[in-house]
C-alpha positions in Angstrom: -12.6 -22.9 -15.7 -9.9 -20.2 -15.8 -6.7 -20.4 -13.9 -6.6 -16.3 -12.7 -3.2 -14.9 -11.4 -3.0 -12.2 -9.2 0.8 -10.6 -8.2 1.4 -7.6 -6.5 4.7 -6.2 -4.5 4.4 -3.6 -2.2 7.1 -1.2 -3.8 7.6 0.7 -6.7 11.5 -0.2 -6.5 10.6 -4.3 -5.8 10.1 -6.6 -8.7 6.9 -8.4 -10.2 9.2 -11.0 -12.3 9.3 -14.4 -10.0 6.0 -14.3 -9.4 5.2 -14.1 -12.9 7.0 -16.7 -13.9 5.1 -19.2 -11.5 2.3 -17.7 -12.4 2.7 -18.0 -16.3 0.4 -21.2 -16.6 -2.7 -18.9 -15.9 -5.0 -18.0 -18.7 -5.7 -14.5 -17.2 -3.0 -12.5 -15.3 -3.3 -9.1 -13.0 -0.2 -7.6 -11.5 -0.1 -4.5 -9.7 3.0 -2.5 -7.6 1.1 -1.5 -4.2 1.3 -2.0 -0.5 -1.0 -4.6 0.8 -1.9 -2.1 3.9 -3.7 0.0 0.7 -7.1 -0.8 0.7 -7.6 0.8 -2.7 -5.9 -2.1 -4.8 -7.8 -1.7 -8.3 -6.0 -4.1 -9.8 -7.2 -6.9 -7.0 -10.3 -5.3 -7.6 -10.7 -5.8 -11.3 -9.5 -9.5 -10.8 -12.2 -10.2 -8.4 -14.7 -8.6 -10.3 -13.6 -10.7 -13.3 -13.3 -14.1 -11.8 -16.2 -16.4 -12.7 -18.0 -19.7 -11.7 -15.3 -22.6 -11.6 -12.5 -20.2 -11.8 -9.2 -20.6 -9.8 -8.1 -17.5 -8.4 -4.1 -18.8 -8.2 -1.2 -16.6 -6.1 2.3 -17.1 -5.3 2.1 -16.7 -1.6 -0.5 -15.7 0.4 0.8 -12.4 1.6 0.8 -11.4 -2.0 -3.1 -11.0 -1.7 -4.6 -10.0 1.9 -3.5 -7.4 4.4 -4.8 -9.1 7.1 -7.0 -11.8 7.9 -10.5 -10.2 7.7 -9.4 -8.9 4.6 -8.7 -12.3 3.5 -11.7 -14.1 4.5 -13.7 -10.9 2.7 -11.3 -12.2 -0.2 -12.2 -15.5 -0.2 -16.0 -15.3 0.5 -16.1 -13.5 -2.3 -14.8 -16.2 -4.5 -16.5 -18.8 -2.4 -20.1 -16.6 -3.5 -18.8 -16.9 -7.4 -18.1 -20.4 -7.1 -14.1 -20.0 -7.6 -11.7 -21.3 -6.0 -8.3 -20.7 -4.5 -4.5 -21.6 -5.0 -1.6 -20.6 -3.3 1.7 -22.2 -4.8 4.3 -22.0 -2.9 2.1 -23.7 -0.7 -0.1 -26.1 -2.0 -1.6 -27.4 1.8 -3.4 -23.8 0.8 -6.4 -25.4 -0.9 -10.1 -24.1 -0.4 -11.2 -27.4 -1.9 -10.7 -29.4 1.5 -11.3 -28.9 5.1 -7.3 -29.2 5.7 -6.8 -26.8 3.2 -9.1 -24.2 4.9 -7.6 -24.7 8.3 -4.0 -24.3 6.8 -4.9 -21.3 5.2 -7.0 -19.8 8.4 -4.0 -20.5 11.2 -1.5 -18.9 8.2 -3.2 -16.2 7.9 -3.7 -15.6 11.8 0.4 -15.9 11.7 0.5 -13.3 9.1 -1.3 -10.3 10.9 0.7 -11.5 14.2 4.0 -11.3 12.5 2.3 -7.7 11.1 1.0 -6.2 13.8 4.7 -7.5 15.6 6.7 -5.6 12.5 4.4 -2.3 13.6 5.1 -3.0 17.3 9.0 -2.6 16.7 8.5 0.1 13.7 6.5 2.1 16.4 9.4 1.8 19.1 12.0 3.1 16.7 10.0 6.2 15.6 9.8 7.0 19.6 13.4 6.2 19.9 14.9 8.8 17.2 12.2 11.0 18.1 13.4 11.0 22.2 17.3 11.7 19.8 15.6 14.4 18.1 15.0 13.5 14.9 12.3 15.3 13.2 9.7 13.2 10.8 7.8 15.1 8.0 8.5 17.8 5.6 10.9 20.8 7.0 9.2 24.0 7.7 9.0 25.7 4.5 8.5 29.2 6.3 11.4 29.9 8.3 12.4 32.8 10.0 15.1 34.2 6.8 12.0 33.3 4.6 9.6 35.5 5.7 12.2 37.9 6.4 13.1 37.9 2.5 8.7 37.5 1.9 8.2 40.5 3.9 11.3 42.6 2.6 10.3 41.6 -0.6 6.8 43.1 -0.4 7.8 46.6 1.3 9.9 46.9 -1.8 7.1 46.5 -4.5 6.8 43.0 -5.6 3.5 41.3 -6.6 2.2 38.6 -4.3 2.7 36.6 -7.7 6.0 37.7 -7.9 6.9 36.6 -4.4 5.3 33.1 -4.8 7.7 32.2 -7.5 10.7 33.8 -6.2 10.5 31.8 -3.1 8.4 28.9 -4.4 5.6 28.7 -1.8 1.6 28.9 -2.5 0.1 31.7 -1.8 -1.4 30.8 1.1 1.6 30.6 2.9 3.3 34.4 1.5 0.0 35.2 2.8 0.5 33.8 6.2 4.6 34.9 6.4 3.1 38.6 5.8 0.4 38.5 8.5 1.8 36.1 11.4 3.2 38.1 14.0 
């Protein structure tokens, strides 16, 4: 009968501390600094994989733990299959005890991915709008036109393919490719 805390924020930069401190009454504690869009969350893994009959799986809200609501009922069937059960605490209608508990947490979580999929929506229309200003997204091209320039200058004067790679810093794939495109 184990009271299990599970905290995650989404950033490297964001901080695990508030939610730790509500969470310090648990007798087992996971933590982990990874976006909840990540599927691969090992340390959610390990705490589900831990959890046992009559154990309380306990977060501080319940974006902390799902990325969307099938992902959450997969959560919580989970824990419903062990026998555990679930807490949120800074809502405490969030109860998978009772039958108003699971409707709370089922209409929540359907706000959730609306709110989400709305963020994306508006995240979306801003790549398109700096992209119609001509902002470029991605790395800069590593091979530009004085690159290969200096690559290919560098070759008809001796140097090593090795050579090269260091001088300019590129693999050799791409020396490769600044010697043989056209």
């Amino acid at each position: 009968m184990a009271l299990v805390g599970y905290a995650r924020v989404s950033t490297t930069g964001q901080d695990l501390e508030v939610q730790l401190e509500k969470l310090a009454k648990c007798d087992k504690m996971f933590r982990e600094k990874r976006s909840g869009v990540d599927g691969a969350r090992p340390e959610l893994r390990r705490c589900l994989e831990y959890i046992r009959e009559g154990d309380t799986l306990v977060i501080t809200k319940i974006d902390r733990l799902a990325r969307s609501t099938s992902d959450l009922y997969k959560i919580l069937s989970r824990l419903e299959e062990k026998g555990a059960q679930f807490k949120v605490l800074d809502d405490p209608l969030i109860d998978t005890n009772s039958r108003t508990g699971k409707l709370v947490l089922g209409i929540l979580s359907l706000i959730a991915e609306f709110e989400n999929d709305i963020r994306k929506e508006r995240q979306m229309d801003g790549i398109a709008k700096a992209k119609e200003r001509g902002v470029n997204f991605g790395r800069r091209k590593q091979l530009t036109d004085d690159v290969v320039k200096h690559i290919r200058k560098r070759r008809r004067h001796g140097a090593t393919i090795p050579q090269i790679m260091k001088d300019v810093g590129l693999s050799k794939a791409s020396v490769y490719r600044a010697l043989t495109s056209g």
